[in-house]
TORKOL-4160 file (C-alpha; in steps of 0.2 Angstrom, whole numbers, padded with zeros to 4 digits, m for minus):
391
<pt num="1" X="0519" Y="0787" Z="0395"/>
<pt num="2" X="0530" Y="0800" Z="0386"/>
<pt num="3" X="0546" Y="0796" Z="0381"/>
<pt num="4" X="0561" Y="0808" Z="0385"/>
<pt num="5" X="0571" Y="0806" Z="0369"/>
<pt num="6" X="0571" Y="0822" Z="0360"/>
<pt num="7" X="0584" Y="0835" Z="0363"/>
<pt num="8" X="0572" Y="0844" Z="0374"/>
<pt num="9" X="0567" Y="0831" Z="0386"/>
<pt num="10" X="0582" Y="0824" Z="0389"/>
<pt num="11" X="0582" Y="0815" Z="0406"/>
<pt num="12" X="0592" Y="0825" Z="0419"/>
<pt num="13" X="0589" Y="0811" Z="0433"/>
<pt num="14" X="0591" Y="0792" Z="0431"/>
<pt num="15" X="0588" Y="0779" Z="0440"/>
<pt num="16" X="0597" Y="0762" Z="0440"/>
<pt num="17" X="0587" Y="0749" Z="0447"/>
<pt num="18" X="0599" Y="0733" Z="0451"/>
<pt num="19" X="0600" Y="0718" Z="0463"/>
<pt num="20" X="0609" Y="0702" Z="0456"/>
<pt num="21" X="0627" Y="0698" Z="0451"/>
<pt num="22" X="0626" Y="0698" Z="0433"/>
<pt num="23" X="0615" Y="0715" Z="0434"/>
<pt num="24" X="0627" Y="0723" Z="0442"/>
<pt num="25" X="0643" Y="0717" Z="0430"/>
<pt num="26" X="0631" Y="0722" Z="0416"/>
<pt num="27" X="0627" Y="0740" Z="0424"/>
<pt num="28" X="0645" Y="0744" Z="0429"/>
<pt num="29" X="0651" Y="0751" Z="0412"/>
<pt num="30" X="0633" Y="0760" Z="0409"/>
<pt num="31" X="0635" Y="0768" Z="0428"/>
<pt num="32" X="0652" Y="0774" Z="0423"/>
<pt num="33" X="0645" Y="0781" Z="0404"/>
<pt num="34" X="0630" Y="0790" Z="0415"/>
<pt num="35" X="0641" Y="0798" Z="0429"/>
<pt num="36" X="0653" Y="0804" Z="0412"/>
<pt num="37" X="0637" Y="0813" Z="0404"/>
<pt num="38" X="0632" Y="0822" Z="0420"/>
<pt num="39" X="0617" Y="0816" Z="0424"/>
<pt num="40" X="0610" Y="0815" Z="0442"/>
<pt num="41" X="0611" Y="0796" Z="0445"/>
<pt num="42" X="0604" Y="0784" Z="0457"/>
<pt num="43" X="0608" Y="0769" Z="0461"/>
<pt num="44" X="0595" Y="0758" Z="0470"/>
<pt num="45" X="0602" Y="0741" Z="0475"/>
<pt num="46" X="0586" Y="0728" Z="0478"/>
<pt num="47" X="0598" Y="0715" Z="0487"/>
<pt num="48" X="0592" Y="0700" Z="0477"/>
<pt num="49" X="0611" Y="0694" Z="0478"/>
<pt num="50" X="0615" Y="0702" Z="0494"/>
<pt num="51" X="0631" Y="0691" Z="0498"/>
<pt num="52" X="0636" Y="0691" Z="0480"/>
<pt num="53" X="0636" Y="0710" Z="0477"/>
<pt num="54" X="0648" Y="0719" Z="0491"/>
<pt num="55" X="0663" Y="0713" Z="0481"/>
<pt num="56" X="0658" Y="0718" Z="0463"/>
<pt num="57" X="0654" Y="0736" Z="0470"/>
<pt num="58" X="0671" Y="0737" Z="0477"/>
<pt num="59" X="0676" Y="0731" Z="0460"/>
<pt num="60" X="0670" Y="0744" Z="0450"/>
<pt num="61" X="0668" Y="0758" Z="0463"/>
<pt num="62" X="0652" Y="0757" Z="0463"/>
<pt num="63" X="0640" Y="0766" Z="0478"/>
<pt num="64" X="0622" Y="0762" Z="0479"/>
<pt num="65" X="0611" Y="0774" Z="0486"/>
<pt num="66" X="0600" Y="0764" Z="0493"/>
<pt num="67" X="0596" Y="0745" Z="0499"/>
<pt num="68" X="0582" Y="0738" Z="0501"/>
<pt num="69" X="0587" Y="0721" Z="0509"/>
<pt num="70" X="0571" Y="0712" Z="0499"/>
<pt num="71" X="0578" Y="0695" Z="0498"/>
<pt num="72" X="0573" Y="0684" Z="0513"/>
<pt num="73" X="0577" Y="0666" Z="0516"/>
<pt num="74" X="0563" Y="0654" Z="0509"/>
<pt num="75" X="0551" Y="0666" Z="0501"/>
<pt num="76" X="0542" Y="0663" Z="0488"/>
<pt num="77" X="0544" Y="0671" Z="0469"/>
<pt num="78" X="0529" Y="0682" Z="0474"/>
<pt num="79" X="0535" Y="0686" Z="0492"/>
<pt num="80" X="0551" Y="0693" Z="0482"/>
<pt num="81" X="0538" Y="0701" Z="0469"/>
<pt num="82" X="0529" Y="0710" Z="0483"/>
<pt num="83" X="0542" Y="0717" Z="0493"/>
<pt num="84" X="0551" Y="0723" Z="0479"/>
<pt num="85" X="0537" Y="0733" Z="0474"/>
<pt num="86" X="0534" Y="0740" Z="0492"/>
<pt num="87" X="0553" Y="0744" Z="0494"/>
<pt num="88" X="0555" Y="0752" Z="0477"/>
<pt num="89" X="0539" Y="0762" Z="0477"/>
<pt num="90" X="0545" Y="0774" Z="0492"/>
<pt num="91" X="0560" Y="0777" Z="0481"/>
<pt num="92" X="0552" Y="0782" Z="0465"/>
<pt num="93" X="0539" Y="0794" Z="0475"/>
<pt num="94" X="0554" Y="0800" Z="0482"/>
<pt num="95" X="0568" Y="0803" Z="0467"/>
<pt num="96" X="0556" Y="0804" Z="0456"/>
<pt num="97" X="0568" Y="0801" Z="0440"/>
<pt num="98" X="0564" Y="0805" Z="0423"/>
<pt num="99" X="0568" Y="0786" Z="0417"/>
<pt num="100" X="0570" Y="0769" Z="0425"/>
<pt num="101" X="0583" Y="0759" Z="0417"/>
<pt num="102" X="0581" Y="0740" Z="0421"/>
<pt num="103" X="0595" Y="0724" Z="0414"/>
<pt num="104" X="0589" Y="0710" Z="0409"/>
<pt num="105" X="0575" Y="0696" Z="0414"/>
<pt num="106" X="0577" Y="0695" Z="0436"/>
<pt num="107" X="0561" Y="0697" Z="0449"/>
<pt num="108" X="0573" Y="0715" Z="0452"/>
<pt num="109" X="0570" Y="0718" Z="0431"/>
<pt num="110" X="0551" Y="0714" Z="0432"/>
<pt num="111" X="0546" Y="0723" Z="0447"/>
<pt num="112" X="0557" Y="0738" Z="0445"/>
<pt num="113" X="0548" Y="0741" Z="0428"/>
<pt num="114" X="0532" Y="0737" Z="0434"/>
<pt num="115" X="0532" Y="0750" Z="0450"/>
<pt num="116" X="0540" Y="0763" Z="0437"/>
<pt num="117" X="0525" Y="0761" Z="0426"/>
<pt num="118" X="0513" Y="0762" Z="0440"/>
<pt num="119" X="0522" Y="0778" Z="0444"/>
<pt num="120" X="0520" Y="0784" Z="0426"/>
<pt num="121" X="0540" Y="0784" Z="0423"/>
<pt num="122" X="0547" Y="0779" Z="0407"/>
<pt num="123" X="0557" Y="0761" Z="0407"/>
<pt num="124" X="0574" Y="0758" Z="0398"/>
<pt num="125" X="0576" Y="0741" Z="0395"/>
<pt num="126" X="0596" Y="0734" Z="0393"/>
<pt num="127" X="0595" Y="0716" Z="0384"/>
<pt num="128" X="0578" Y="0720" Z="0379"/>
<pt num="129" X="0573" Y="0707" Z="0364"/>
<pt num="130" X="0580" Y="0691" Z="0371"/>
<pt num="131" X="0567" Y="0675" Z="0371"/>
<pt num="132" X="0568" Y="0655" Z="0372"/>
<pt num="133" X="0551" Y="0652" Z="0367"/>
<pt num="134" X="0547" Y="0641" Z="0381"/>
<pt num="135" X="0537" Y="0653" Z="0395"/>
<pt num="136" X="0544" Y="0640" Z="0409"/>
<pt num="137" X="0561" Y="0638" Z="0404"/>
<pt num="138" X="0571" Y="0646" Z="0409"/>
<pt num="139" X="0559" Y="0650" Z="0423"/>
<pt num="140" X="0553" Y="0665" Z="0426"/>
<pt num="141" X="0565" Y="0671" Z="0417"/>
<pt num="142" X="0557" Y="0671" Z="0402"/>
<pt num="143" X="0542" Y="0680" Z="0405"/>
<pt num="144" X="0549" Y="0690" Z="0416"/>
<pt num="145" X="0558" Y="0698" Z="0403"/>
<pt num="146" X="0541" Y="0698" Z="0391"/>
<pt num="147" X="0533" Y="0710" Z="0402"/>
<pt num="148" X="0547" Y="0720" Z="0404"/>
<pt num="149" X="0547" Y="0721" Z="0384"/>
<pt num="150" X="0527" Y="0727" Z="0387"/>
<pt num="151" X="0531" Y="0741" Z="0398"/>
<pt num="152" X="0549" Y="0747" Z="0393"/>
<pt num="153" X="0548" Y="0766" Z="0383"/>
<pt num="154" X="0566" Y="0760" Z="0377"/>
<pt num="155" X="0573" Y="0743" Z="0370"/>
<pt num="156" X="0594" Y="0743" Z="0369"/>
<pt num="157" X="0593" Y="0727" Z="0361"/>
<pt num="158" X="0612" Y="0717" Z="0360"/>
<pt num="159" X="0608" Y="0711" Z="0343"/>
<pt num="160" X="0601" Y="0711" Z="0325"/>
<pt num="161" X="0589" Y="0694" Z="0331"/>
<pt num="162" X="0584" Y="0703" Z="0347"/>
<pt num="163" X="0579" Y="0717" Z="0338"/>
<pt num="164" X="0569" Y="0708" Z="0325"/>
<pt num="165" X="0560" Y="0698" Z="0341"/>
<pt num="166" X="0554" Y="0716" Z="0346"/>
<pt num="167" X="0546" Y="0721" Z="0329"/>
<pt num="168" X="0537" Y="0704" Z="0327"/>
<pt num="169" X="0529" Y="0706" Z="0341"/>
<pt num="170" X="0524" Y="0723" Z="0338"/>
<pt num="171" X="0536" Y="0733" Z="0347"/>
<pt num="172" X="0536" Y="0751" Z="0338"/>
<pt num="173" X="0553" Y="0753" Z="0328"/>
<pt num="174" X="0557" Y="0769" Z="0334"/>
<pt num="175" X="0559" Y="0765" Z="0352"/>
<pt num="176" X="0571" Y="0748" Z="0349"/>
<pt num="177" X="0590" Y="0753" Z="0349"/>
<pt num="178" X="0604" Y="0739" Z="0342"/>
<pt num="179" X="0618" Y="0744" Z="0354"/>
<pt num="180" X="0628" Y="0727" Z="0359"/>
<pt num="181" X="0628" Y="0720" Z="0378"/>
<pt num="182" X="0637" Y="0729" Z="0391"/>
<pt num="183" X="0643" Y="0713" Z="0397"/>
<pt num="184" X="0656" Y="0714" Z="0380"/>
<pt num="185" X="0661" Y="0732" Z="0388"/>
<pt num="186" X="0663" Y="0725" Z="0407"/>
<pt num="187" X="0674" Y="0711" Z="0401"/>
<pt num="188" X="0684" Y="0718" Z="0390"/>
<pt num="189" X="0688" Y="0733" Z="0404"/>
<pt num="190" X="0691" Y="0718" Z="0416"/>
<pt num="191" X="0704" Y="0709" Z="0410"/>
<pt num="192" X="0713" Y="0726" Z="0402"/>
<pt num="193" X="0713" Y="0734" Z="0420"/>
<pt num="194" X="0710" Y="0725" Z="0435"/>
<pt num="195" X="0722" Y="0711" Z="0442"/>
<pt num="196" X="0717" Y="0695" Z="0446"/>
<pt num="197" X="0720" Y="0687" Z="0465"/>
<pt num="198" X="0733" Y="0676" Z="0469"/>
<pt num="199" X="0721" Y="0661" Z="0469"/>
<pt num="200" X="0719" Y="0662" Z="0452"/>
<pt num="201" X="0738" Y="0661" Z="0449"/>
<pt num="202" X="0740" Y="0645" Z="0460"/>
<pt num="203" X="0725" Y="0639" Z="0451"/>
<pt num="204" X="0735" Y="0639" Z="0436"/>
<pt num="205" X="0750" Y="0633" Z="0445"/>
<pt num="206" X="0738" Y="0617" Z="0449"/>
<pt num="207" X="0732" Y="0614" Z="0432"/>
<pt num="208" X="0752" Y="0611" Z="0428"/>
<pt num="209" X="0749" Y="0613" Z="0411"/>
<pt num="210" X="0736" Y="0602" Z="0408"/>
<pt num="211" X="0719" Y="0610" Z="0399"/>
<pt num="212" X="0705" Y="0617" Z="0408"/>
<pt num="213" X="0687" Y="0612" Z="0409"/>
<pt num="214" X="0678" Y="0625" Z="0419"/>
<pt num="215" X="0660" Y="0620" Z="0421"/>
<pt num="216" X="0646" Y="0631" Z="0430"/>
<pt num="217" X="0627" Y="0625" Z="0434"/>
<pt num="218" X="0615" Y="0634" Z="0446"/>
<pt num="219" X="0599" Y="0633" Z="0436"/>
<pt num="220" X="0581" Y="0626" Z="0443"/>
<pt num="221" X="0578" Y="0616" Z="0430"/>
<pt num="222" X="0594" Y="0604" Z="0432"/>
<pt num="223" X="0593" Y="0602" Z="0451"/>
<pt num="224" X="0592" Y="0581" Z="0457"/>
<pt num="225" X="0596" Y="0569" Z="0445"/>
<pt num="226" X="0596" Y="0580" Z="0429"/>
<pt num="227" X="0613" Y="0587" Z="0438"/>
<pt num="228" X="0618" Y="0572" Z="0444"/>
<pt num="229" X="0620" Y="0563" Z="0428"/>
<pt num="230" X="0627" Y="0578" Z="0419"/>
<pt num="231" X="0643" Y="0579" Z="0434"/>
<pt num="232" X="0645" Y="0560" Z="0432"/>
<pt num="233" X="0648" Y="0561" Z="0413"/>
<pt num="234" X="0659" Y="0577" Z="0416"/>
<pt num="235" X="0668" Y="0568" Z="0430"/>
<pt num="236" X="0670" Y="0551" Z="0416"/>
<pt num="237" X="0675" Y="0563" Z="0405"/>
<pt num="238" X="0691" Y="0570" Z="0416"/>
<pt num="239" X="0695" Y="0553" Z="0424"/>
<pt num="240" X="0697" Y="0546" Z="0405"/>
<pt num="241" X="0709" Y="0559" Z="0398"/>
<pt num="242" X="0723" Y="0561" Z="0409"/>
<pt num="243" X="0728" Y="0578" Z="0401"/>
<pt num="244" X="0711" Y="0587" Z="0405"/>
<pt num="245" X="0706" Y="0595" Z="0423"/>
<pt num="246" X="0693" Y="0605" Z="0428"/>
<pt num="247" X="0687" Y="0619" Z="0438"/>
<pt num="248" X="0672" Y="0621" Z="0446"/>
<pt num="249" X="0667" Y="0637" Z="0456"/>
<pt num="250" X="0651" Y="0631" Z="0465"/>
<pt num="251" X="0635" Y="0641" Z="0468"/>
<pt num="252" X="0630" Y="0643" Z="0484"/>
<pt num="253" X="0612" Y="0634" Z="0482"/>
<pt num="254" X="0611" Y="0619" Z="0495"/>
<pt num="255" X="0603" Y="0610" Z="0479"/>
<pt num="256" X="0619" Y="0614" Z="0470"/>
<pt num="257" X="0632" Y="0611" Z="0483"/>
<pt num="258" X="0628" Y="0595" Z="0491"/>
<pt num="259" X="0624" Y="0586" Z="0472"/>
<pt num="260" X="0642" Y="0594" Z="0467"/>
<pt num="261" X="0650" Y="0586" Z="0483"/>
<pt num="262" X="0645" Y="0570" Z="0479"/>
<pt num="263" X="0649" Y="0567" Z="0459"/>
<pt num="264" X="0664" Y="0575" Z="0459"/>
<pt num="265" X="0672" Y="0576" Z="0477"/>
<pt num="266" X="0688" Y="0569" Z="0479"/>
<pt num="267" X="0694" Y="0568" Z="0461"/>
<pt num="268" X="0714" Y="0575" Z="0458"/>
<pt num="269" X="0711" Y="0583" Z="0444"/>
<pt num="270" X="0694" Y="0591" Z="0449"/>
<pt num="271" X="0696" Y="0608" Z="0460"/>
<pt num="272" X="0680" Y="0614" Z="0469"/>
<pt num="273" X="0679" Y="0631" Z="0472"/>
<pt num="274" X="0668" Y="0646" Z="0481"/>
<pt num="275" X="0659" Y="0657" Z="0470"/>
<pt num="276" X="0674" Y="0669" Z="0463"/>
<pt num="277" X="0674" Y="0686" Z="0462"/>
<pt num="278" X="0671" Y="0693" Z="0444"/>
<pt num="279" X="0688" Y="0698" Z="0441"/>
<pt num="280" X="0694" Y="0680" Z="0445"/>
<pt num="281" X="0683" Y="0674" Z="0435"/>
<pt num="282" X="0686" Y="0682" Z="0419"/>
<pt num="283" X="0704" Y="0679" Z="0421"/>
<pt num="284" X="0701" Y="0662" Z="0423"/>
<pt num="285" X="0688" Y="0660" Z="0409"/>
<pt num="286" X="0702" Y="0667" Z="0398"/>
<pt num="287" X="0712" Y="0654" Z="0401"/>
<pt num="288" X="0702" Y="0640" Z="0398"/>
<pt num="289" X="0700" Y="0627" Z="0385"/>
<pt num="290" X="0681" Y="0621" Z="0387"/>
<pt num="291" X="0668" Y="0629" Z="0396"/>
<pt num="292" X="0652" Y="0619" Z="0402"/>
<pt num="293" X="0638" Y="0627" Z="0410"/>
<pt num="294" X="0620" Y="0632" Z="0409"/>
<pt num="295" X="0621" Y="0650" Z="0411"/>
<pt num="296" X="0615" Y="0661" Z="0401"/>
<pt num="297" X="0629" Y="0677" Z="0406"/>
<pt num="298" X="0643" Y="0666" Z="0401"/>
<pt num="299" X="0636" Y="0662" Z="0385"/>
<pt num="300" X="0639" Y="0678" Z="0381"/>
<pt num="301" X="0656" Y="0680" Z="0388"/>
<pt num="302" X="0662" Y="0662" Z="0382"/>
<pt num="303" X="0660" Y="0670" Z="0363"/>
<pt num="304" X="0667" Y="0687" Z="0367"/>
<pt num="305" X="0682" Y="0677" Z="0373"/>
<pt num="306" X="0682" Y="0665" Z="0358"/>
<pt num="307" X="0680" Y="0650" Z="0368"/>
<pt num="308" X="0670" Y="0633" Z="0364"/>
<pt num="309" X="0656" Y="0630" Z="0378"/>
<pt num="310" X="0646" Y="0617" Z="0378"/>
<pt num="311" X="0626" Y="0622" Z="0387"/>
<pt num="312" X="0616" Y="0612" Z="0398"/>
<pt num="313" X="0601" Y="0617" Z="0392"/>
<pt num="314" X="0586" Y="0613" Z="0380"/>
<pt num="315" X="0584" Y="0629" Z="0374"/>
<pt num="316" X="0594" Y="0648" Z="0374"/>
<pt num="317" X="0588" Y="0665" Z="0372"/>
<pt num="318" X="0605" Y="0666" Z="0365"/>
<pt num="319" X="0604" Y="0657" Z="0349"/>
<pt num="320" X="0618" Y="0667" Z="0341"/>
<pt num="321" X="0629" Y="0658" Z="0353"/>
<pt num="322" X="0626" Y="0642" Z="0344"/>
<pt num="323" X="0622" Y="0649" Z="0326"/>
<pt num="324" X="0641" Y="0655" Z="0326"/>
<pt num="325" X="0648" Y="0641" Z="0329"/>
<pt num="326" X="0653" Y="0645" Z="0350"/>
<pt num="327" X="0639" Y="0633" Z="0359"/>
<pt num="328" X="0632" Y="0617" Z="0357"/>
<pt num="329" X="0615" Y="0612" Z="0368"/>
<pt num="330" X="0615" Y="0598" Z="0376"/>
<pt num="331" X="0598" Y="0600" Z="0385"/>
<pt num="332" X="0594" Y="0587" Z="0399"/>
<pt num="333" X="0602" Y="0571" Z="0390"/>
<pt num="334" X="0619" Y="0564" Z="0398"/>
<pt num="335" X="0623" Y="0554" Z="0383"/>
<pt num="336" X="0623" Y="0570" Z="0370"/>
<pt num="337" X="0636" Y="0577" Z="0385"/>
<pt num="338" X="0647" Y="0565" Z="0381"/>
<pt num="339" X="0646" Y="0566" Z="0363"/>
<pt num="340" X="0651" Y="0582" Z="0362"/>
<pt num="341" X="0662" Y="0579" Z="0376"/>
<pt num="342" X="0670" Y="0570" Z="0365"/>
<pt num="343" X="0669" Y="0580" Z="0351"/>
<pt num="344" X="0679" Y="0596" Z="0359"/>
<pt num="345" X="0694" Y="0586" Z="0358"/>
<pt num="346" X="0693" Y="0582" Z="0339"/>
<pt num="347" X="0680" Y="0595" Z="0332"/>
<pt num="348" X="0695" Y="0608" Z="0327"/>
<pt num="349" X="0681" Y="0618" Z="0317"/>
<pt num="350" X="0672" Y="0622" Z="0331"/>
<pt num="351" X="0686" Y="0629" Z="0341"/>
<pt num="352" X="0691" Y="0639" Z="0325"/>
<pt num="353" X="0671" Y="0645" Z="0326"/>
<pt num="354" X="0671" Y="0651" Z="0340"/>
<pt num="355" X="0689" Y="0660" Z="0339"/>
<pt num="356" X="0683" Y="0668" Z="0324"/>
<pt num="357" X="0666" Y="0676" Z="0332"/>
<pt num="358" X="0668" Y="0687" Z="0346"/>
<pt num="359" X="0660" Y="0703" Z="0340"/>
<pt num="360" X="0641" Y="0693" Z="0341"/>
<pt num="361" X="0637" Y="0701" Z="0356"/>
<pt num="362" X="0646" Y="0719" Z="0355"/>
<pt num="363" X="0661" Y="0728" Z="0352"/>
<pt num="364" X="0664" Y="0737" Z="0370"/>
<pt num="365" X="0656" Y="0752" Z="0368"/>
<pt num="366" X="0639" Y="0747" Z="0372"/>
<pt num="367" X="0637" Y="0760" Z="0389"/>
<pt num="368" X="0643" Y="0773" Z="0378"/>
<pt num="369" X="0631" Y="0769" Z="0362"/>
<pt num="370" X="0616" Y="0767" Z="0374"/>
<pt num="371" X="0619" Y="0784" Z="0383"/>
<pt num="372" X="0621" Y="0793" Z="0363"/>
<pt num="373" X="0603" Y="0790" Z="0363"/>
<pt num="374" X="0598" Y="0793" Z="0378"/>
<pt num="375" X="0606" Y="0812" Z="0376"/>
<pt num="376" X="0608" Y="0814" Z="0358"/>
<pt num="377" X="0629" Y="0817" Z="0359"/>
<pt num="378" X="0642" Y="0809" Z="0350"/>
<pt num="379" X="0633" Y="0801" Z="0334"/>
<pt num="380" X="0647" Y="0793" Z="0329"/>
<pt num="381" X="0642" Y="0778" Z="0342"/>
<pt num="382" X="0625" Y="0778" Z="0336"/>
<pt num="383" X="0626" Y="0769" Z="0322"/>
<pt num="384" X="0627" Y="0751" Z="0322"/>
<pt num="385" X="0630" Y="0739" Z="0309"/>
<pt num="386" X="0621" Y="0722" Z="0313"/>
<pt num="387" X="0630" Y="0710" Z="0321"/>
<pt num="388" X="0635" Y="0692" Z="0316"/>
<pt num="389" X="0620" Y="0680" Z="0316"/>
<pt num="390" X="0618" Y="0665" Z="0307"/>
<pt num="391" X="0598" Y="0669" Z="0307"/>
């Protein structure tokens, strides 16, 4: 598979292959960059998230040109696998673009490169370099993204760790690009331009001052009593200091909802919330004193923001987030929740951490650094010292 960096190859058609949430706040600012360069872009929108995504591309004015409704109700991880290659491979034959690009570690990331290498088309790879060592947790997520790592022509890795992963496992050097994490651009151009909703100014109006906890879970591996126990300590937490509320958007996962409905219905100072849209969400996460969740995204935009978070998790792909001071892991265990729980409300050194990294992850100018190197303009964004990391 060649690859299409030098100046005569460049690629004149690229496309974006894209079907969850945080794909598509992570693509936004590299679809914005690529239409700015030219190039003959499309956008192909897998519906992995299809009632999540109408909003977000309304957001950020976004079209997709074409939508392959793969998600079905109850299939299986290799039902999703197999019609995401038969939908995408009608596409590549096609479009045929001169490179793939593909975000992160979803079924949409993995099969996407898969049906581009079948089709002999080189693979980009945005958050390439990202690992928890555990191949089952987070599942698949984890070797999901390995195999894209196998495949992908180019690895925009987010950091100097990331990009260390890639050599050690023998990923050739010239073909791994230290550019940051579009998430850093999309936030930042978020809360600069776009306004939040009303809701999110009477949910300010509801704290009345007090600080907010806003807390997050969706993941497989805390669904039953996992969850329930981590909700208890979080709801013995809020009922104890009568200054603190929270906030908790809830996914729309029935294994989610009707565990969240019974630890924390019915408490004054603990709102319930639908999924928010991104905008909302940001805004709110600006505001807010603690974050608790086990996803991976916020992680991300917890330390961009400067703010504490505390992950329910055993393990991260993001270890920066903890190496800098921003998260603390908590894995499975209720009790070490509610030490540290306790500890955001003495721990100043912690909160000083994580107000003083929030360049780990990028600067904002990721889109633009990546697209430099796709068509060799602009080498002022190319260069890119290496990031804070504790390791």
């Amino acid at each position: 598979m060649k690859l299409v960096s030098s100046s005569d190859s460049r690629p004149s058609k690229v496309l974006v292959c894209l079907g969850t949430r945080p794909e598509l706040i992570k693509f936004a600012p590299m679809i914005k960059a690529l239409k700015n360069r030219g190039v003959a872009l499309v956008i192909v929108n897998t519906g992995q998230h299809s009632d999540l995504l109408e909003p977000l591309f309304e957001l950020f004015e976004i079209r997709a040109c074409y939508n392959l409704e793969a998600m079905k109700a109850g299939q299986s991880l290799n039902a999703l696998g197999s019609r995401l290659l038969e939908r995408l491979d009608p596409v590549l034959e096609k479009e045929k673009p001169d490179l793939l690009i593909v975000q992160g570690d979803t079924s949409t990331a993995v099969m996407g490169a898969v049906a581009a290498f079948n089709r002999r088309i080189p693979v980009g790879h945005l958050e390439a370099g990202l690992r928890s060592g555990n191949p089952h947790s987070p599942f698949p997520e984890e070797m999901n993204r390995r195999i894209v790592g196998q495949i992908a022509a180019y690895h925009f890795a987010a950091t100097e760790r990331n990009r260390r992963t890639l050599l050690d496992e023998g990923v050739p050097a010239e073909t791994i690009h230290l550019v940051g994490n579009t998430v850093v651009d999309a936030l930042r151009h978020t809360l600069l331009t776009k306004r939040p909703g009303k809701n999110v100014e009477l949910m300010q109006q509801w704290t009345g001052g007090k600080r907010l906890v806003l807390v997050t879970t969706h993941r497989r591996e805390n669904f039953g009593e996992t969850m329930s126990l981590h909700l208890r300590a979080l709801r013995d937490f809020i009922e104890r200091e009568k200054d603190l509320c929270m906030i908790f958007p809830v996914h729309p996962n029935p294994n989610v909802r009707v565990t969240v409905a019974t630890e924390l219905g019915r408490h004054p100072r603990i709102r319930l919330t639908e999924p928010m849209g991104y905008c909302d969400f940001v805004h709110l996460l600006s505001q807010t004193w603690l974050i608790v969740s086990d996803s991976g995204g916020i992680q991300e935009e917890a330390t961009a923001l400067g703010k504490p978070m505390i992950v329910l998790r055993e393990n991260t792909e993001r270890p920066e987030a903890v190496e800098c001071g921003v998260a603390r892991l908590v894995g499975e265990s209720p009790s070490l929740l509610r030490e540290m729980l306790s500890a955001a409300l003495i721990d100043e050194v912690w909160h000083a951490n994580a107000n003083n990294s929030r360049d780990v992850f990028g600067d904002g100018q990721t889109a633009e650094r990546v697209c430099d190197i796709l068509f060799g303009a602009s080498p002022q964004h190319v260069s890119m010292a290496p990031m804070r990391s504790a390791a």
